[in-house]
C-alpha positions as CSV (number, residue, x, y, z in Angstrom):
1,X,-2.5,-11.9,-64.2
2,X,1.3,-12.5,-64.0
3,X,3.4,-9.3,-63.2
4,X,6.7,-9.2,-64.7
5,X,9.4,-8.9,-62.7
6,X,11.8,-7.0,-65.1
7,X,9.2,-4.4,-65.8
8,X,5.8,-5.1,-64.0
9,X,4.3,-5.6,-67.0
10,X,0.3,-7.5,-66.5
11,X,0.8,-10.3,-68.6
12,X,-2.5,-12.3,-68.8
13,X,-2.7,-15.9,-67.2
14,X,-0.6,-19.0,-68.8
15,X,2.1,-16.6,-70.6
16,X,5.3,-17.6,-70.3
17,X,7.4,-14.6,-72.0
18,X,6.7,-10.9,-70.7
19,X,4.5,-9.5,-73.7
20,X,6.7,-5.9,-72.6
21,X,10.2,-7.0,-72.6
22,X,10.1,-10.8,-73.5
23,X,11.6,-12.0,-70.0
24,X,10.7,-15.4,-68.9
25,X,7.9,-15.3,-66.7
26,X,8.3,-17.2,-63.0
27,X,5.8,-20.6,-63.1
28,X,3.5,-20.6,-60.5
29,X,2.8,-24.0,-58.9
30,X,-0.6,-25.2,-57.7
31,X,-1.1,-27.7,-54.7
32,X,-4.6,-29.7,-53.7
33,X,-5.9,-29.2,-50.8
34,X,-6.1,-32.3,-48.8
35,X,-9.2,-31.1,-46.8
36,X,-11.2,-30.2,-49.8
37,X,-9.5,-31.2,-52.7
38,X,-9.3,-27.3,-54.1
39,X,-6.7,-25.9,-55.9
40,X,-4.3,-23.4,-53.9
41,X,-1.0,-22.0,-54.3
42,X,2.1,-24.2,-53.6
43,X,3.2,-21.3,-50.9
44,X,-0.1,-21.1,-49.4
45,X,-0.5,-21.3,-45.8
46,X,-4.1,-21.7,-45.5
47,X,-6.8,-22.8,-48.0
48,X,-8.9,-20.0,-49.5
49,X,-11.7,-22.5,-50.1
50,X,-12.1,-24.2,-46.7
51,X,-9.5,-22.4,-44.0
52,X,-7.6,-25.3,-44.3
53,X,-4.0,-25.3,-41.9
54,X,-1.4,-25.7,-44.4
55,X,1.4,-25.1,-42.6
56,X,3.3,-28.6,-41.7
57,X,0.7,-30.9,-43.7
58,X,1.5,-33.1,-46.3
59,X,-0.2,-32.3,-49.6
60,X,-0.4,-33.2,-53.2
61,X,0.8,-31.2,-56.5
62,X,-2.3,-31.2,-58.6
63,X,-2.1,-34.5,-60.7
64,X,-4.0,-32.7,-63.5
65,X,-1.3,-30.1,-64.2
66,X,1.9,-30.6,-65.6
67,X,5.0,-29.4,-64.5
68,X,5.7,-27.8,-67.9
69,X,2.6,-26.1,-68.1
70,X,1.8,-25.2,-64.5
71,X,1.9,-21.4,-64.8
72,X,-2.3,-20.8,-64.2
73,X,-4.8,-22.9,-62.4
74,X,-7.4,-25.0,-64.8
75,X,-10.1,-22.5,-65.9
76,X,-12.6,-25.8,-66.1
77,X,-14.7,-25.2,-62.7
78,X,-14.9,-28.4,-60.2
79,X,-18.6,-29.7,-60.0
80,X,-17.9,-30.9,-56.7
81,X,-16.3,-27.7,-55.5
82,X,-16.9,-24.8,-57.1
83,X,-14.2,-21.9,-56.5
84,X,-15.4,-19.3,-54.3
85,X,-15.6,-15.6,-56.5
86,X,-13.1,-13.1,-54.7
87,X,-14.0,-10.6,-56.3
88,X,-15.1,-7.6,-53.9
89,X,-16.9,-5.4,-56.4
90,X,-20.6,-4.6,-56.5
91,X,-22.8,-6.8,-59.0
92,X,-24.3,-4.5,-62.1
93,X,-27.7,-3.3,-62.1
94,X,-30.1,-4.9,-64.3
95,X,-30.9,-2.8,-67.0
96,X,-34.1,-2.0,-68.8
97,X,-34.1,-5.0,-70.9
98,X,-33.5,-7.6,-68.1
99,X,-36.5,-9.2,-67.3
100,X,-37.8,-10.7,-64.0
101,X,-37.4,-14.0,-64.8
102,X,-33.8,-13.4,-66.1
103,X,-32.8,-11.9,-62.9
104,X,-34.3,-15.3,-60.7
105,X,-32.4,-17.6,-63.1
106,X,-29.4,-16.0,-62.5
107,X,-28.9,-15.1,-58.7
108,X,-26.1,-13.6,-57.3
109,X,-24.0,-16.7,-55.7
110,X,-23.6,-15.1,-52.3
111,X,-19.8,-15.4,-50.8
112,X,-20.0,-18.0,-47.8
113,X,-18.0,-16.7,-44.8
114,X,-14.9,-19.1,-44.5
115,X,-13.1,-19.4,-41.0
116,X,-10.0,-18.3,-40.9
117,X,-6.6,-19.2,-38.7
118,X,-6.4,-15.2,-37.3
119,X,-3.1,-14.7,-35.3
120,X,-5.3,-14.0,-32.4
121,X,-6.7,-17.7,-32.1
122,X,-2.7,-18.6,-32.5
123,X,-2.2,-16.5,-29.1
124,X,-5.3,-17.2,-27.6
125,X,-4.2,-21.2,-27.8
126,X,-0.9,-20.4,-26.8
127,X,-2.0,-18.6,-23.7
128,X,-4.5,-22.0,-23.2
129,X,-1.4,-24.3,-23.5
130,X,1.0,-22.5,-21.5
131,X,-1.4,-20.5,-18.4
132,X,0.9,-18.0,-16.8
133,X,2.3,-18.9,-13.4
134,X,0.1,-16.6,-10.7
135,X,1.3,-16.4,-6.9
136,X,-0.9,-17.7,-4.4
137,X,-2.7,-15.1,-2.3
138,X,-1.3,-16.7,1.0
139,X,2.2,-17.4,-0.4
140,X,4.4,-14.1,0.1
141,X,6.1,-12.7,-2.4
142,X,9.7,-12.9,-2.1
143,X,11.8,-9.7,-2.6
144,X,15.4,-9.5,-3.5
145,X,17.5,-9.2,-0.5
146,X,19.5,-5.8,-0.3
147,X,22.9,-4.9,-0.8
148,X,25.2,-4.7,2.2
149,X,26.7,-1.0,2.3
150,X,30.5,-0.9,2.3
151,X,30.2,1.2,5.4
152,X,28.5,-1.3,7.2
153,X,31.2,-4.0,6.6
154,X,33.9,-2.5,7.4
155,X,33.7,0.8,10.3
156,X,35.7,3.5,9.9
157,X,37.8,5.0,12.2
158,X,39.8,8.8,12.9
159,X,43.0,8.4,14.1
160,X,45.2,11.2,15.8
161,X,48.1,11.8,17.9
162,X,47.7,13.7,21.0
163,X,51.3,15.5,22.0
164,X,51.7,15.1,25.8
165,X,54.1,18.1,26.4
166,X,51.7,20.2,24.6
167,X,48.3,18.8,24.7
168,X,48.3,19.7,21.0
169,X,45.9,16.7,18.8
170,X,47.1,15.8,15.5
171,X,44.6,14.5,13.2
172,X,46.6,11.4,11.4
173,X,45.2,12.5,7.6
174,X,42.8,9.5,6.3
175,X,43.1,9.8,2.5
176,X,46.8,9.2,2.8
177,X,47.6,5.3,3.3
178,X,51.4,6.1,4.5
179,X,52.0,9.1,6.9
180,X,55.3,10.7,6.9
181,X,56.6,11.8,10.2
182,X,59.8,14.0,10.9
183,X,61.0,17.5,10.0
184,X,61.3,19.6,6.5
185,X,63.6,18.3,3.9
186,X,64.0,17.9,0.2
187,X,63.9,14.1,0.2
188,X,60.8,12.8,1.6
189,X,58.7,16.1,2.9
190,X,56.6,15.3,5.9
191,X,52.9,14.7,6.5
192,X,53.1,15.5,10.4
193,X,55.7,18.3,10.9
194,X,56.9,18.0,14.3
195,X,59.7,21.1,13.9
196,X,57.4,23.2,16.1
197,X,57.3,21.5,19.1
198,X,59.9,21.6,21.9
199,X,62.8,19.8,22.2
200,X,62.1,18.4,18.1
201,X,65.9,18.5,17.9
202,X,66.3,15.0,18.7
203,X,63.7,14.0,15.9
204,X,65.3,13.0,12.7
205,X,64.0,14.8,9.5
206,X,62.5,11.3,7.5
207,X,61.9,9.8,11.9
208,X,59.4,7.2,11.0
209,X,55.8,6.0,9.1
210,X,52.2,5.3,10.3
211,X,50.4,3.2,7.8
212,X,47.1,2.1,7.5
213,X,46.1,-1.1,5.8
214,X,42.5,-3.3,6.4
215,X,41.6,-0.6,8.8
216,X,44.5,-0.9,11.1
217,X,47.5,1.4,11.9
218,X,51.3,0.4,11.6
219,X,53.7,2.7,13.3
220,X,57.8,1.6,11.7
221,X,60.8,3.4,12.5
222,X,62.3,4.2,8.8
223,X,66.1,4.8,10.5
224,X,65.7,8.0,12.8
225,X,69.5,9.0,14.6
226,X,67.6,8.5,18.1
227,X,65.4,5.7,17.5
228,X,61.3,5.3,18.4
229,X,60.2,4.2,21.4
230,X,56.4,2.0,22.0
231,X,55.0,2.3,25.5
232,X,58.7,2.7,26.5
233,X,60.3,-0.2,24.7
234,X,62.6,0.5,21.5
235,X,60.9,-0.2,18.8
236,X,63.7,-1.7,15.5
237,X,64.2,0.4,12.8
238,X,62.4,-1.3,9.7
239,X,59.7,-3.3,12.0
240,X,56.0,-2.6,12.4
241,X,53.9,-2.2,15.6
242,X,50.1,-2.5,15.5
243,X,49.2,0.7,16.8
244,X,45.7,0.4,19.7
245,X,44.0,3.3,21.2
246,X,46.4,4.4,23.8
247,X,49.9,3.7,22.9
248,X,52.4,5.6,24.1
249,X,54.7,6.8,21.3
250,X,58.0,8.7,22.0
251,X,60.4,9.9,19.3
252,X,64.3,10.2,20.1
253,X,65.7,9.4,24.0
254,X,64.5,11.3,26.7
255,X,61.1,11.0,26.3
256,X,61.0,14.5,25.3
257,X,58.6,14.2,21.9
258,X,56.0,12.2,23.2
259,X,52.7,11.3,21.9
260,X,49.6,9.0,22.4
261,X,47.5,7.3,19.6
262,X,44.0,7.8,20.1
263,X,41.0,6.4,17.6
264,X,37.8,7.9,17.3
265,X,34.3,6.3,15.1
């Protein structure tokens, strides 16, 4: 039967117009089989006949079907290989009238079992071909090496300023990567306030900067009135010093606003 695929009509075999709708009917083209010489389907990819591969062999068109009128396979059966009934139902019980001898002329032809190409037997070869790579029981397995922590790399440190005159400790704050120093103003507000302690007169109100950069400390003078002095040598305004644990750090003259930079892990 050909379906039509306008209207799905059942047209019988070797029609070439829909008998529904009169739409021309697709041709169906036949191949031989080069294993068994049986007629199959020309996008068949195994042989219904004999389980033949298909699939990348070369084969035939059937030379006793034209082109023109290749629409159904020849209904003449092959002596040489007869087609193989499909058909799964069950045969018909003999009547009354069917005698004995009727019945052994005529036996049912039994359906041989054909092997088939099952994707299964296409993965089981596959697995043959290509055996998956085991480790040897001896041989230890090698495990990705772990990431380095960023605190292990690089150690942090607290920094603070201890005031001498009043043995007061400053904590220099860490999230901040420039500390002001001086007194209250509108300008540039400070991060360590210094207006409490004594004699803060002679500390200008924007005095100087610590800033911290690769995990080291830079103190710079940024143009106090009285200057900045390091471990009691004046320190230019506009130059850094690399601040180490223990520096003695005095803002103004005198000595008067003291302090000494202290680090802690």
């Amino acid at each position: 039967m050909i379906n039509c695929p306008n209207c799905a009509h059942a047209n019988p075999d070797g029609a070439v117009n829909c008998e529904a709708c009169f739409t021309p009917l697709p041709i169906v083209k036949y191949i031989q089989c080069p294993s068994c010489n049986s007629t199959v389907l020309s996008d068949a990819k195994f042989c219904g006949h004999c389980g033949f591969n298909l699939s990348g062999a070369s084969v035939n068109p059937r030379q006793d079907i034209k082109t023109e009128e290749a629409i159904a396979p020849s209904t003449t059966p092959s002596t040489e290989n007869p087609p193989i009934p499909m058909s799964n139902s069950l045969p018909e019980e003999p009547t009354e009238g069917d005698s004995a001898e009727n019945l052994t002329a005529n036996p049912i032809a039994e359906v041989p079992s054909v092997p088939r190409f099952t994707e299964i037997e296409a993965l089981l070869e596959a697995e043959v071909n290509n055996p998956p790579v085991t480790a040897s029981a001896n041989e230890p397995i090698s495990k990705p090496a772990p990431k380095a922590s960023p605190k292990t790399q690089l150690q942090q440190f607290a920094a603070s300023l201890l005031h001498l005159q009043t043995n007061l400790t400053i904590e220099i704050p860490a999230h901040l990567p420039v500390v002001h120093i001086g007194k209250p103003n509108t300008v540039i507000p400070p991060d360590i306030d210094v207006s409490g302690f004594p004699d803060s007169d002679i500390v200008s109100r924007i005095h100087a900067d610590i800033r911290a950069d690769g995990g080291s400390f830079y103190f710079e003078d940024t143009g106090s009135s009285n200057g900045t002095y390091i471990n009691n040598l004046p320190l230019p305004a506009g130059n850094r010093h690399k601040l180490r644990a223990g520096d003695r750090i005095s803002l103004g003259k005198g000595d008067k606003v003291s302090f000494v930079f202290q680090l802690s892990s």
